[in-house]
PDBQT receptor file of N, H, CA, C and O in Angstrom, charges set to zero:
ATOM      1  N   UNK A   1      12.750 172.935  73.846  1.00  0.00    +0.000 N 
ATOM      2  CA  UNK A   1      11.919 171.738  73.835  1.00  0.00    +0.000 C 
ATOM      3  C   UNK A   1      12.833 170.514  73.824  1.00  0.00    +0.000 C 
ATOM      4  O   UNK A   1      13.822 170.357  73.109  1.00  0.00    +0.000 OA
ATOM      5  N   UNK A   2      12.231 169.492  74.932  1.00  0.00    +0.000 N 
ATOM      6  H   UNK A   2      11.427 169.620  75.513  1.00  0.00    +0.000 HD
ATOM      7  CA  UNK A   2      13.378 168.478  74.558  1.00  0.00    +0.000 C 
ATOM      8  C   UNK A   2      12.793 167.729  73.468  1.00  0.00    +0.000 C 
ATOM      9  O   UNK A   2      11.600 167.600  73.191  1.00  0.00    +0.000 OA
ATOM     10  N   UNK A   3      14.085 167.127  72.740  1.00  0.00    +0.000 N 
ATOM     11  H   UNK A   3      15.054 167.232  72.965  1.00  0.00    +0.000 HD
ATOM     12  CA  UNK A   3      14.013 166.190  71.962  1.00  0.00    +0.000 C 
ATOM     13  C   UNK A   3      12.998 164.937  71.849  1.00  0.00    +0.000 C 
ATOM     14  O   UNK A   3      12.281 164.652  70.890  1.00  0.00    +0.000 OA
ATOM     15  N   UNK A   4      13.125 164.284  73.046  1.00  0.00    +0.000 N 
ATOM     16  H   UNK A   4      13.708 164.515  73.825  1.00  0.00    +0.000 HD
ATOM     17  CA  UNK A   4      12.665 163.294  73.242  1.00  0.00    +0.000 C 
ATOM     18  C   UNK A   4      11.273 163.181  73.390  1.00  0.00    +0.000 C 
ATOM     19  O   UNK A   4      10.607 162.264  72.908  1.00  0.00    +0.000 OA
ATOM     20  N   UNK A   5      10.668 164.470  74.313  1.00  0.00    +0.000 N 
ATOM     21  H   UNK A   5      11.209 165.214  74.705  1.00  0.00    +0.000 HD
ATOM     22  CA  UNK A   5       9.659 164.871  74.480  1.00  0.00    +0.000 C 
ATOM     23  C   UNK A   5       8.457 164.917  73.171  1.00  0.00    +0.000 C 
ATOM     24  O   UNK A   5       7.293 164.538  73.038  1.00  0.00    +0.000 OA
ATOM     25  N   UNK A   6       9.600 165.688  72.229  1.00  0.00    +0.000 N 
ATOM     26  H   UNK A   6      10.545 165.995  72.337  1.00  0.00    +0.000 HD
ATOM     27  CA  UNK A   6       9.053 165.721  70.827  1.00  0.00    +0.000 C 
ATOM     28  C   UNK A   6       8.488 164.389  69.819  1.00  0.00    +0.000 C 
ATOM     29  O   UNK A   6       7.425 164.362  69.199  1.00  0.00    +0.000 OA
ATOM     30  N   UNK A   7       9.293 163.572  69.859  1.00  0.00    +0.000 N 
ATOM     31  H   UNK A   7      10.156 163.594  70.363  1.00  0.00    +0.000 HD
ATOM     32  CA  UNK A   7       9.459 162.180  69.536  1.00  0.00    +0.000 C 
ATOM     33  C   UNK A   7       8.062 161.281  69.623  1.00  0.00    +0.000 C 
ATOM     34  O   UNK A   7       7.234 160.831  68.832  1.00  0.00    +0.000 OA
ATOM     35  N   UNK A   8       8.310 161.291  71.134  1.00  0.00    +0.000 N 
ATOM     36  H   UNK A   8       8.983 161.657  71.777  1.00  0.00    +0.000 HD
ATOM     37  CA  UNK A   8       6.935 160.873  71.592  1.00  0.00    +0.000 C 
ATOM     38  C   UNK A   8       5.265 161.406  71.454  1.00  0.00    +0.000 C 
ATOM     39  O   UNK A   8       4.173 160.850  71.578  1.00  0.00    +0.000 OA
ATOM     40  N   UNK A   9       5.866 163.194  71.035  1.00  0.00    +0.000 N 
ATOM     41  H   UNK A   9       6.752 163.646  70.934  1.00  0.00    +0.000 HD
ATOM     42  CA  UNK A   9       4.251 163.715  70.736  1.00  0.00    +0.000 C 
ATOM     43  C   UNK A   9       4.080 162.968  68.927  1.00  0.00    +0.000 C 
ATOM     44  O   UNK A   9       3.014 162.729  68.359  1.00  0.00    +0.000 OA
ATOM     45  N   UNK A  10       5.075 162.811  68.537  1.00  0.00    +0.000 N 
ATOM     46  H   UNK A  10       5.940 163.005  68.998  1.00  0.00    +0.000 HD
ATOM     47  CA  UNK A  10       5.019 162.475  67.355  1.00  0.00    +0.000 C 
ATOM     48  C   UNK A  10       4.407 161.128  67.026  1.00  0.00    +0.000 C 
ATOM     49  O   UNK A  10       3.443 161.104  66.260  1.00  0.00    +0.000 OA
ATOM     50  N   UNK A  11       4.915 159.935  67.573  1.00  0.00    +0.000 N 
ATOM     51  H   UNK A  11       5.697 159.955  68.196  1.00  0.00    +0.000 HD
ATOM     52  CA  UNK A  11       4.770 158.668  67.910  1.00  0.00    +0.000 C 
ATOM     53  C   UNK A  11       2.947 158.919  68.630  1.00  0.00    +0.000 C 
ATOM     54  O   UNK A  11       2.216 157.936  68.755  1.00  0.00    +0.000 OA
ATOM     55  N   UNK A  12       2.778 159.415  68.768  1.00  0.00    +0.000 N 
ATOM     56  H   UNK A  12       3.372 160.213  68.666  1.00  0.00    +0.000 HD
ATOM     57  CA  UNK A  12       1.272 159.929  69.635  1.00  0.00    +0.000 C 
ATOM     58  C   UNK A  12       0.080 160.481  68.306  1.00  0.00    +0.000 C 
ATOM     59  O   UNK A  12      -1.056 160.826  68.632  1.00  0.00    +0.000 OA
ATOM     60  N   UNK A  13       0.429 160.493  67.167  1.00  0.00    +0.000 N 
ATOM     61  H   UNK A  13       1.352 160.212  66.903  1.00  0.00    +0.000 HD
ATOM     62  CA  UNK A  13      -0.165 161.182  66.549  1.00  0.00    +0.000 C 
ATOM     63  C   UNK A  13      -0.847 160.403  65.252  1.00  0.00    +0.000 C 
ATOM     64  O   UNK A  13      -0.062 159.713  64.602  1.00  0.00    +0.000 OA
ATOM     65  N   UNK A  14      -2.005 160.437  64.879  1.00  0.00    +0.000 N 
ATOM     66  H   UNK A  14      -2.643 160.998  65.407  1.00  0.00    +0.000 HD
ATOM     67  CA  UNK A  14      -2.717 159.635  63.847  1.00  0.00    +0.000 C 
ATOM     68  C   UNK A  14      -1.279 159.599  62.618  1.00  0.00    +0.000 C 
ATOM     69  O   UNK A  14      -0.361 160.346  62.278  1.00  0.00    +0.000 OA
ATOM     70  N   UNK A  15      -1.746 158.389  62.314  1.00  0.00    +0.000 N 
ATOM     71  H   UNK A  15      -2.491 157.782  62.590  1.00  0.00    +0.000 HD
ATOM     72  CA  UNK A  15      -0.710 158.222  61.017  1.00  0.00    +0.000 C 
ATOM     73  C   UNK A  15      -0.847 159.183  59.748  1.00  0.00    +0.000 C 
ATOM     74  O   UNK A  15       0.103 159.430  59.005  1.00  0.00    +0.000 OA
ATOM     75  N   UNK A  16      -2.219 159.731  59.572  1.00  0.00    +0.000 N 
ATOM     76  H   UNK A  16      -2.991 159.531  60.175  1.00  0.00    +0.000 HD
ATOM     77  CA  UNK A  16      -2.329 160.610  58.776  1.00  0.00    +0.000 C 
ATOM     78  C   UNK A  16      -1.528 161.679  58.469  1.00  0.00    +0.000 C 
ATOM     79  O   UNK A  16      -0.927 162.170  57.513  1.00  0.00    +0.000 OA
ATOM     80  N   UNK A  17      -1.877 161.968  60.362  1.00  0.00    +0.000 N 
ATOM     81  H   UNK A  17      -2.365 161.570  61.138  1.00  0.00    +0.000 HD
ATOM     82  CA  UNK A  17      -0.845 163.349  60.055  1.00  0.00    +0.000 C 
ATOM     83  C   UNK A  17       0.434 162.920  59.913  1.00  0.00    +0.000 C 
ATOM     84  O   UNK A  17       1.034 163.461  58.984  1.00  0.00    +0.000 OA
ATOM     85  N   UNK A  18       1.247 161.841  60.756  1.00  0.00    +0.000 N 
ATOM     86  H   UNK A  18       0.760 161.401  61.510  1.00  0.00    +0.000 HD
ATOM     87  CA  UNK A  18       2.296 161.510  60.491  1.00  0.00    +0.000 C 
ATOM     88  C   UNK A  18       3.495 161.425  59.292  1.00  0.00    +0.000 C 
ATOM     89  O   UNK A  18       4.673 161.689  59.051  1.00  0.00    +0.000 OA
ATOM     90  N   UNK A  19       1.816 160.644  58.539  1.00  0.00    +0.000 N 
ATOM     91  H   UNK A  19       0.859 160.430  58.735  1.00  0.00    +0.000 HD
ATOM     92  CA  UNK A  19       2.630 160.860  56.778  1.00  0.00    +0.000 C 
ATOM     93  C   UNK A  19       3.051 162.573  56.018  1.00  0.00    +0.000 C 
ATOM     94  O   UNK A  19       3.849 162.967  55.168  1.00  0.00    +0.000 OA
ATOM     95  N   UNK A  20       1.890 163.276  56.992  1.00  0.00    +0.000 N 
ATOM     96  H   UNK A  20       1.242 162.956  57.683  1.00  0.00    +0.000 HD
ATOM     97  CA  UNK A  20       1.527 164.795  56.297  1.00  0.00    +0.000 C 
ATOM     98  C   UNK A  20       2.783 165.426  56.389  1.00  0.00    +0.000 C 
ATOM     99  O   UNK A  20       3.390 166.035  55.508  1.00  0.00    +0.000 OA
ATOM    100  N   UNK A  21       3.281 165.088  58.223  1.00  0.00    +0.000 N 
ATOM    101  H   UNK A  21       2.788 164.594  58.939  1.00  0.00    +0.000 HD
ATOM    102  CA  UNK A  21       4.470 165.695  58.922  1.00  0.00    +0.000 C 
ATOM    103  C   UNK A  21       5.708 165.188  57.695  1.00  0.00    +0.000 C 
ATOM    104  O   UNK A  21       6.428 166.040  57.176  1.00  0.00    +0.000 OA
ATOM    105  N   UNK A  22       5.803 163.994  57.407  1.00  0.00    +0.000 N 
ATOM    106  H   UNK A  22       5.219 163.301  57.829  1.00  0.00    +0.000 HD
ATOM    107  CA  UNK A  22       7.076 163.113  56.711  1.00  0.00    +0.000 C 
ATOM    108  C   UNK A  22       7.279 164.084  55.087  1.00  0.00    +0.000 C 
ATOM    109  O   UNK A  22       8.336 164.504  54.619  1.00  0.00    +0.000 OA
ATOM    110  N   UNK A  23       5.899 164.218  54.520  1.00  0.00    +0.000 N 
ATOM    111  H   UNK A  23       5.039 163.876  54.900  1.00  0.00    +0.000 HD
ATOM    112  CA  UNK A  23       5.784 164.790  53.151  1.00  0.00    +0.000 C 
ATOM    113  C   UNK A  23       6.156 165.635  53.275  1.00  0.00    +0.000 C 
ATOM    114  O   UNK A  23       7.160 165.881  52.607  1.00  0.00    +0.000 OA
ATOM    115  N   UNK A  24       5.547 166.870  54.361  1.00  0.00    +0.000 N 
ATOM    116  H   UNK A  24       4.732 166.671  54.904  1.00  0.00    +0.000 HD
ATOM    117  CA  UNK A  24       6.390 168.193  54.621  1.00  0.00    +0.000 C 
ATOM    118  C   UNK A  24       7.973 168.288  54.585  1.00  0.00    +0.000 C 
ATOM    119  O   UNK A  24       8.586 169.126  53.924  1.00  0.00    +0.000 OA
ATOM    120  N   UNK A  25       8.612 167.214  55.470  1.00  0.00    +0.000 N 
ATOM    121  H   UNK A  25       8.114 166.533  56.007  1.00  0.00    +0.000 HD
ATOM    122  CA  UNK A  25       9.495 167.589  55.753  1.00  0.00    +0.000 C 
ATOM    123  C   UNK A  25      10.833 166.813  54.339  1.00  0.00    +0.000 C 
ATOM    124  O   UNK A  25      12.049 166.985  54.251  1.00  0.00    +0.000 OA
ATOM    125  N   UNK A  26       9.813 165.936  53.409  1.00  0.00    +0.000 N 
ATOM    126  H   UNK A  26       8.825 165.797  53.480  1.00  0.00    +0.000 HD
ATOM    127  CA  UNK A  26      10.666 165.579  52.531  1.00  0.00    +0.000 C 
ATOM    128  C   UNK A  26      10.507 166.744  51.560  1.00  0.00    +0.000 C 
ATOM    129  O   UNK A  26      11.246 166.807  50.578  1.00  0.00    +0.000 OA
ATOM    130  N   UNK A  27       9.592 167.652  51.786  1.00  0.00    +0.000 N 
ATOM    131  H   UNK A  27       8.992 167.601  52.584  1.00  0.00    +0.000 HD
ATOM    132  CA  UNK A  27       9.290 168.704  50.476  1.00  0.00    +0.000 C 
ATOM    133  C   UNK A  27      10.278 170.304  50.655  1.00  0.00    +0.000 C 
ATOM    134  O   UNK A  27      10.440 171.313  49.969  1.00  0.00    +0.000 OA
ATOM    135  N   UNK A  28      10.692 169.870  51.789  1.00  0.00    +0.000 N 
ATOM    136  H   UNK A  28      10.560 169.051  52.346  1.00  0.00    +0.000 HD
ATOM    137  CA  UNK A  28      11.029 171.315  52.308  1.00  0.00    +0.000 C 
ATOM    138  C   UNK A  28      13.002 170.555  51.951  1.00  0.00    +0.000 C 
ATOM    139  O   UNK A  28      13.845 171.364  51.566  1.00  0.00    +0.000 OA
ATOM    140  N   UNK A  29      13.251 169.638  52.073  1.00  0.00    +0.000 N 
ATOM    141  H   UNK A  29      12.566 168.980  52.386  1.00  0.00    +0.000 HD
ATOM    142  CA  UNK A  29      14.300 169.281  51.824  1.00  0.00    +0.000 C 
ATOM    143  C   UNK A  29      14.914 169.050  50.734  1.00  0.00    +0.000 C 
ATOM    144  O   UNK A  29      16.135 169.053  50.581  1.00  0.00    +0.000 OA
ATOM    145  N   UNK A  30      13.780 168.759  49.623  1.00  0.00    +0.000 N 
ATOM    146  H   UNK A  30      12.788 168.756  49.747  1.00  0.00    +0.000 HD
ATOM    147  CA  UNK A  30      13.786 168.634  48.502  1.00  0.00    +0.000 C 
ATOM    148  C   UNK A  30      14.101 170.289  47.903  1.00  0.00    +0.000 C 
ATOM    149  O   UNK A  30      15.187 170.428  47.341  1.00  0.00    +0.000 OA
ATOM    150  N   UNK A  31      13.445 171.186  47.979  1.00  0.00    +0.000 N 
ATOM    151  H   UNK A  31      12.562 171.073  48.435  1.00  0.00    +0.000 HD
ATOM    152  CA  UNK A  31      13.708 172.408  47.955  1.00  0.00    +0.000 C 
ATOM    153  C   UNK A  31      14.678 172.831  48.000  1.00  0.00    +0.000 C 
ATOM    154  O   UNK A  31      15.140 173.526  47.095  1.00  0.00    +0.000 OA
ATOM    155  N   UNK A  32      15.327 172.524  49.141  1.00  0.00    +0.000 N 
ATOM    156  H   UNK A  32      14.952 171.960  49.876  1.00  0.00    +0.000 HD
ATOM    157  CA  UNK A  32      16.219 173.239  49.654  1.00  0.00    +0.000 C 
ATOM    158  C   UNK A  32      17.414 172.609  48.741  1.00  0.00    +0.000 C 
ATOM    159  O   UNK A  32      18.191 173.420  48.237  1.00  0.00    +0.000 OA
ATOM    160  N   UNK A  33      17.575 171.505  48.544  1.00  0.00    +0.000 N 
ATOM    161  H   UNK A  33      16.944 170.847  48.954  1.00  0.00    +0.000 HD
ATOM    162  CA  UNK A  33      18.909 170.483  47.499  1.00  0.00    +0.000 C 
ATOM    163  C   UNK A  33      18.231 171.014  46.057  1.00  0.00    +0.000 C 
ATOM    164  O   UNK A  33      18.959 170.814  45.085  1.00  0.00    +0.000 OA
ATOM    165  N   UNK A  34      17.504 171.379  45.898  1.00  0.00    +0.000 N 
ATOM    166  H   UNK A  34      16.913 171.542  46.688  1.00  0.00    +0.000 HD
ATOM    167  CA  UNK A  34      16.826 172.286  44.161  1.00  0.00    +0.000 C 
ATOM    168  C   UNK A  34      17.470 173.687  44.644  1.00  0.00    +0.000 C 
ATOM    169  O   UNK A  34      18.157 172.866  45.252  1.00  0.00    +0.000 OA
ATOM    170  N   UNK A  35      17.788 174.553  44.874  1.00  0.00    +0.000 N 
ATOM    171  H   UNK A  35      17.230 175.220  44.380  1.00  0.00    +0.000 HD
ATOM    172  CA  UNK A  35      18.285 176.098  45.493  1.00  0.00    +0.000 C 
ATOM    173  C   UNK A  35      19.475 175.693  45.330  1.00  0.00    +0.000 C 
ATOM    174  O   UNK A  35      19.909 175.850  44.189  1.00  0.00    +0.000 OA
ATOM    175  N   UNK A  36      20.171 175.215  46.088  1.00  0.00    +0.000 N 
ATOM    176  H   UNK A  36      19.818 175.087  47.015  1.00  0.00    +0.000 HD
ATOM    177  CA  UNK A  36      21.635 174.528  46.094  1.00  0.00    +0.000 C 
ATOM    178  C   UNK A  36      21.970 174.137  45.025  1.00  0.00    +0.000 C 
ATOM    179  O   UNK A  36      22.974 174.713  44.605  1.00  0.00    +0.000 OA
ATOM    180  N   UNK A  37      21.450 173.190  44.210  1.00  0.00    +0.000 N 
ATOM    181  H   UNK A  37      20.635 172.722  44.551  1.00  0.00    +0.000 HD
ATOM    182  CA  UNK A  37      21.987 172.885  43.054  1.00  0.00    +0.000 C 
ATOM    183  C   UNK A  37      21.540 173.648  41.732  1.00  0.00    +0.000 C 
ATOM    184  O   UNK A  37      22.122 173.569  40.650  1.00  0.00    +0.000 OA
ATOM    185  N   UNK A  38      20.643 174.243  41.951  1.00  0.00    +0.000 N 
ATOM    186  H   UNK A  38      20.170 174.308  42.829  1.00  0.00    +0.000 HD
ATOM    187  CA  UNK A  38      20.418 175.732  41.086  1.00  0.00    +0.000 C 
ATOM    188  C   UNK A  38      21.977 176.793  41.164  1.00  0.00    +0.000 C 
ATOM    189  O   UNK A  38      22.796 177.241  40.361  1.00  0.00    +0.000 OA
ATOM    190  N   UNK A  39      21.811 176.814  42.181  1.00  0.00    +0.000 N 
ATOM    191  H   UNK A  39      21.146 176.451  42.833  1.00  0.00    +0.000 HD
ATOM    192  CA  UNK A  39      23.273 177.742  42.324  1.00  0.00    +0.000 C 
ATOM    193  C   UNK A  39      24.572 177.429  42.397  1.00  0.00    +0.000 C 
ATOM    194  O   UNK A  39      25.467 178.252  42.592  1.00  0.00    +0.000 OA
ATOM    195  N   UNK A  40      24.803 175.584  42.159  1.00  0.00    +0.000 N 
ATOM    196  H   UNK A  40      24.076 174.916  42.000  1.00  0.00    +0.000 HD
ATOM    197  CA  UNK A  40      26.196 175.955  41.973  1.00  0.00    +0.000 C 
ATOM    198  C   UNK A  40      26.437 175.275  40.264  1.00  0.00    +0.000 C 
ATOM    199  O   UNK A  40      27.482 175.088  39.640  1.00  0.00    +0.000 OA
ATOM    200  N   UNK A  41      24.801 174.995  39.833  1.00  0.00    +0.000 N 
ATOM    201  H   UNK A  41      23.953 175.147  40.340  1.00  0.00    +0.000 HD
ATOM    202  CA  UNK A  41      24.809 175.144  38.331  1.00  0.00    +0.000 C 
ATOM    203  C   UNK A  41      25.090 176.409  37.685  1.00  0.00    +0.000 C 
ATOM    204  O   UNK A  41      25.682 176.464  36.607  1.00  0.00    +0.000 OA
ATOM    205  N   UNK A  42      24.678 177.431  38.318  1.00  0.00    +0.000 N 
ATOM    206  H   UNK A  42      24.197 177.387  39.194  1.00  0.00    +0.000 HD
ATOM    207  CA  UNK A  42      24.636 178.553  37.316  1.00  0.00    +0.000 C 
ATOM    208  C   UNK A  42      25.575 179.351  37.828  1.00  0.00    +0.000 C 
ATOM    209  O   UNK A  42      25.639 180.529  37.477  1.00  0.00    +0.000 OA
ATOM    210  N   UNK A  43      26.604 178.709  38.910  1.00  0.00    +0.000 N 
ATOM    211  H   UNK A  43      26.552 177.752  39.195  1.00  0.00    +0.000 HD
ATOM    212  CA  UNK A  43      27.798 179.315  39.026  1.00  0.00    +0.000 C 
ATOM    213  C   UNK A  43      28.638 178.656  38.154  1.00  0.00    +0.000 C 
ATOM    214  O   UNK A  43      29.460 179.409  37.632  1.00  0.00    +0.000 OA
ATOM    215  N   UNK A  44      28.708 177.440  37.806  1.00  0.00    +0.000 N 
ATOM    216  H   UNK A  44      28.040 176.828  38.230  1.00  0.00    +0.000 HD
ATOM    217  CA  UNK A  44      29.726 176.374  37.040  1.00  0.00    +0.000 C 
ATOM    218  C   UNK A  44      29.696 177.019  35.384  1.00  0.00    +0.000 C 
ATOM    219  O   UNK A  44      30.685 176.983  34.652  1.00  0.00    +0.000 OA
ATOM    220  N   UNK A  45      28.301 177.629  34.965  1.00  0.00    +0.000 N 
ATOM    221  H   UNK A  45      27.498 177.659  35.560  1.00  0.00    +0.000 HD
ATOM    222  CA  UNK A  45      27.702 177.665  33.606  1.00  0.00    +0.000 C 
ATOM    223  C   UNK A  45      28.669 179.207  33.879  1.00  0.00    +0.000 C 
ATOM    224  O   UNK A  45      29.546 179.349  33.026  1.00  0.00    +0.000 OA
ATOM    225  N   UNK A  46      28.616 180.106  34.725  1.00  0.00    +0.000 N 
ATOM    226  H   UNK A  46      27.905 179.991  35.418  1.00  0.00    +0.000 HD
ATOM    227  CA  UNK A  46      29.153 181.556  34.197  1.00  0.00    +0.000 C 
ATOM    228  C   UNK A  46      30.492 181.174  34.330  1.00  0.00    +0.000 C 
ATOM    229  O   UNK A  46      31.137 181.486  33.329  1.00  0.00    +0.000 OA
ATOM    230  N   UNK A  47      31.219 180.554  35.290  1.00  0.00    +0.000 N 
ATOM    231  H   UNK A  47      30.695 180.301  36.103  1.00  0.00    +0.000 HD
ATOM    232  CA  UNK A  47      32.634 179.963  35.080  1.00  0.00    +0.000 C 
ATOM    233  C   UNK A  47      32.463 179.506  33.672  1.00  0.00    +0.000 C 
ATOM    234  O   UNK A  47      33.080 180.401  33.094  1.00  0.00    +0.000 OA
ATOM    235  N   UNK A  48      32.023 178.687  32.713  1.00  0.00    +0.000 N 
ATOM    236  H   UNK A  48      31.522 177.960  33.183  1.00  0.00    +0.000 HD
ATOM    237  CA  UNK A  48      32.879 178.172  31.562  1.00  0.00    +0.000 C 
ATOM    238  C   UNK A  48      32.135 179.447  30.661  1.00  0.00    +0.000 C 
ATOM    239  O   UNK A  48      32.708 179.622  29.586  1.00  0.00    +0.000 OA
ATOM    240  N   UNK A  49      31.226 180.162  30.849  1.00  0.00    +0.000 N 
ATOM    241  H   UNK A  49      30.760 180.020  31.723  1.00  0.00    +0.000 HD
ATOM    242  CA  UNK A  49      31.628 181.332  30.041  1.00  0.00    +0.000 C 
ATOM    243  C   UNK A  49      32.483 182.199  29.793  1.00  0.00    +0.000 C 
ATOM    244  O   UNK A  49      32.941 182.503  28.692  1.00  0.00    +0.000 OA
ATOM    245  N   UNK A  50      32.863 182.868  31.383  1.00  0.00    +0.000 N 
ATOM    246  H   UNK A  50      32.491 182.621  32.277  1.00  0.00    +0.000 HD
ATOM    247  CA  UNK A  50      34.035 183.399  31.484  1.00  0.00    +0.000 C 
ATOM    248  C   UNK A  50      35.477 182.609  30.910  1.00  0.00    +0.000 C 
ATOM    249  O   UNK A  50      36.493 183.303  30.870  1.00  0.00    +0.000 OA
ATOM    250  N   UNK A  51      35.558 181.270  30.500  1.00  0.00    +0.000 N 
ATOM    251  H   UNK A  51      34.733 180.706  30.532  1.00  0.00    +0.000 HD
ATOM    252  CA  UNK A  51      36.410 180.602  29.955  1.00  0.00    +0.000 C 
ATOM    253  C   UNK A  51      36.854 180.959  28.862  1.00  0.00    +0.000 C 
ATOM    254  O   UNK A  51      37.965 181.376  28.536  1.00  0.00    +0.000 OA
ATOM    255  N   UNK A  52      35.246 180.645  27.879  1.00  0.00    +0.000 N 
ATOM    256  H   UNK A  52      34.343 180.306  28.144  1.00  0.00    +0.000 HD
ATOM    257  CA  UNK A  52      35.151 180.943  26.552  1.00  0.00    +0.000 C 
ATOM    258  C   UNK A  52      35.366 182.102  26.217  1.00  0.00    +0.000 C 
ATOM    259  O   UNK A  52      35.899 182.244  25.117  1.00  0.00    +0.000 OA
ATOM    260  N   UNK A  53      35.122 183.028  26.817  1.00  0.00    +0.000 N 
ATOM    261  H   UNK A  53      34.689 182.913  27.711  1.00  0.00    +0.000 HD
ATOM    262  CA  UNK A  53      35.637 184.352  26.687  1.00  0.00    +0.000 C 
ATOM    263  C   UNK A  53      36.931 184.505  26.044  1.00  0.00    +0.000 C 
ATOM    264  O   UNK A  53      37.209 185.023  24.962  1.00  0.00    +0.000 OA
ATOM    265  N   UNK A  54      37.961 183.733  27.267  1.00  0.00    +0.000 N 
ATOM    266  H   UNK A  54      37.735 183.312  28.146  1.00  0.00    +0.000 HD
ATOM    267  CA  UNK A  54      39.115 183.732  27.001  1.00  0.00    +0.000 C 
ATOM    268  C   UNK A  54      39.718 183.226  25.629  1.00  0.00    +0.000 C 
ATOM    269  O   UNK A  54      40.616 183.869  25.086  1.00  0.00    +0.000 OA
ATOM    270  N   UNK A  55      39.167 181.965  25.032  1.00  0.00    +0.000 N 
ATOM    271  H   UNK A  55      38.437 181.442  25.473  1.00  0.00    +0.000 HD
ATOM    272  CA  UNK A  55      39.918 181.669  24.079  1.00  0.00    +0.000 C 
ATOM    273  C   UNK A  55      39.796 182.376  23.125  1.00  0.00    +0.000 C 
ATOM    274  O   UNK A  55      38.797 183.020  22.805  1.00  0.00    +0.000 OA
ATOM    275  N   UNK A  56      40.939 182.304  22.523  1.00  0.00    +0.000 N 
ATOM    276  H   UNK A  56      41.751 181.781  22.782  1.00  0.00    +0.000 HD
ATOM    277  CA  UNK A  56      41.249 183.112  21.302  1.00  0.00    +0.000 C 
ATOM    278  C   UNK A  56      41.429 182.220  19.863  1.00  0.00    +0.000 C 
ATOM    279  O   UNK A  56      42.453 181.579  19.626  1.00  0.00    +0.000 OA
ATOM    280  N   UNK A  57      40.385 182.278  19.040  1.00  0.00    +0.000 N 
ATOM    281  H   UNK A  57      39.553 182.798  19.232  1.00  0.00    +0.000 HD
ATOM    282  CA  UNK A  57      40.111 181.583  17.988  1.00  0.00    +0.000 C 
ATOM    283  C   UNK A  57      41.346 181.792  16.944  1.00  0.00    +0.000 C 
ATOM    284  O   UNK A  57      42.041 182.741  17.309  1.00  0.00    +0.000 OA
ATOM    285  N   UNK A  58      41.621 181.431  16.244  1.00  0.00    +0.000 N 
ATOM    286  H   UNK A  58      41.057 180.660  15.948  1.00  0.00    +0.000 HD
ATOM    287  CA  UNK A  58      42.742 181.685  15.003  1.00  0.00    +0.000 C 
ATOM    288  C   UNK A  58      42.091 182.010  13.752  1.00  0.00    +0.000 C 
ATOM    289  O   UNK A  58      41.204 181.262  13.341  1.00  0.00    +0.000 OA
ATOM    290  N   UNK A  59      42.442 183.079  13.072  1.00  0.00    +0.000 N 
ATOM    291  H   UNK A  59      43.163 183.687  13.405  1.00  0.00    +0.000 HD
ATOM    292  CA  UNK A  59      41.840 183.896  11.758  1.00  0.00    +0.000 C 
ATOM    293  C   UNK A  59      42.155 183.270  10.498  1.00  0.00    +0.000 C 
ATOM    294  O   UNK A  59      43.176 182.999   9.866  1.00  0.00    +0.000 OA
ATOM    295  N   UNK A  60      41.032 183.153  10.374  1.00  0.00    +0.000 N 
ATOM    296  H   UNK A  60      40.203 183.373  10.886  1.00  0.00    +0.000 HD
ATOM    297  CA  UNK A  60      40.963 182.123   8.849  1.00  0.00    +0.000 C 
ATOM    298  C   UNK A  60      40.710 182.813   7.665  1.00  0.00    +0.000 C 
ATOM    299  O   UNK A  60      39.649 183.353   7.354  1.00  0.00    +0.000 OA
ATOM    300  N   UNK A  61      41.838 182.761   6.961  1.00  0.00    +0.000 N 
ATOM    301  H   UNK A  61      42.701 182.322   7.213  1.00  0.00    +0.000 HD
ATOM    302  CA  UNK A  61      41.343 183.753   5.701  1.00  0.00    +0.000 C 
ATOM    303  C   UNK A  61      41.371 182.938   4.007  1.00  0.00    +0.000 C 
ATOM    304  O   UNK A  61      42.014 182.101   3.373  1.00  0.00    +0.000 OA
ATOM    305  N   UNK A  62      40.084 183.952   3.853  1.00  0.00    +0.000 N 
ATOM    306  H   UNK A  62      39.563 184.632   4.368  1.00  0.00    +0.000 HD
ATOM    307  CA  UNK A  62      39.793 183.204   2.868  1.00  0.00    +0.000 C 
ATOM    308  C   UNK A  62      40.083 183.744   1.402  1.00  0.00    +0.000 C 
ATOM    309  O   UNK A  62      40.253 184.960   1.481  1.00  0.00    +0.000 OA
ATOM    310  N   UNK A  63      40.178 183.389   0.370  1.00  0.00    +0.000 N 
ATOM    311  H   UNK A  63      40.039 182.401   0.305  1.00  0.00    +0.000 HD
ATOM    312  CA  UNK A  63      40.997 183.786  -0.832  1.00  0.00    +0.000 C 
ATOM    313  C   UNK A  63      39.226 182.955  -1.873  1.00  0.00    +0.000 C 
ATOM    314  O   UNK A  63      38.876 181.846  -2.276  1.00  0.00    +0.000 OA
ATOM    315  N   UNK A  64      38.600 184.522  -1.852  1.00  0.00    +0.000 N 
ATOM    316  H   UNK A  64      38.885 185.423  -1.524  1.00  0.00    +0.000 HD
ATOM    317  CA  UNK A  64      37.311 184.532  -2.895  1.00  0.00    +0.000 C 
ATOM    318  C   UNK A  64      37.897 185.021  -4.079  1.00  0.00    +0.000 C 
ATOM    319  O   UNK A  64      38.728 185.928  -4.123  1.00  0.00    +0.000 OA
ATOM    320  N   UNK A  65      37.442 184.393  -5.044  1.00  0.00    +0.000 N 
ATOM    321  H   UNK A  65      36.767 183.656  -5.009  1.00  0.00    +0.000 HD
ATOM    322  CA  UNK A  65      37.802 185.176  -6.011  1.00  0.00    +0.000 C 
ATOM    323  C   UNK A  65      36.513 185.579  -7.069  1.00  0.00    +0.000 C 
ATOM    324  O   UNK A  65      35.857 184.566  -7.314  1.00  0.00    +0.000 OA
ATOM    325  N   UNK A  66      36.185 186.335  -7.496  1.00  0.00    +0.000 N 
ATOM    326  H   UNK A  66      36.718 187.157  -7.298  1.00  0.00    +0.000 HD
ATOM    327  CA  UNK A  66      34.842 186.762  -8.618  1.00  0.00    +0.000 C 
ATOM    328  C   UNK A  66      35.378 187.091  -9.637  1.00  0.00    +0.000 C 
ATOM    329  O   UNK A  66      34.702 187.443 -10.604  1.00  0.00    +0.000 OA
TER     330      UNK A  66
């Protein structure tokens, strides 16, 4: 389909739908940047787990006496 062709069926079309077409296509984009940033949150979150893993705390001892 050409491009241009497209454009013009668009430009051709009640504003209604126009807005309908615009909402769609901001909702589907919106989505798609929510997926994406879902996943490189909960890649960043198991990276600093795997961090914490690593450190090694220092043993604190304590002197109770009864």
């Amino acid at each position: 389909m050409d491009f241009h062709n497209y454009l013009e069926k668009l430009r051709a079309l009640p504003d209604q739908q126009k807005k309908a077409i615009m909402w769609a296509v901001v909702a589907v984009i919106a989505v798609l940047l929510g997926i994406v940033w879902f996943n490189m949150s909960a890649k960043r979150v198991f990276q600093i787990q795997e961090e914490l893993t690593k450190i090694e705390m220092p043993q604190i001892e304590s002197n109770t006496s009864k």
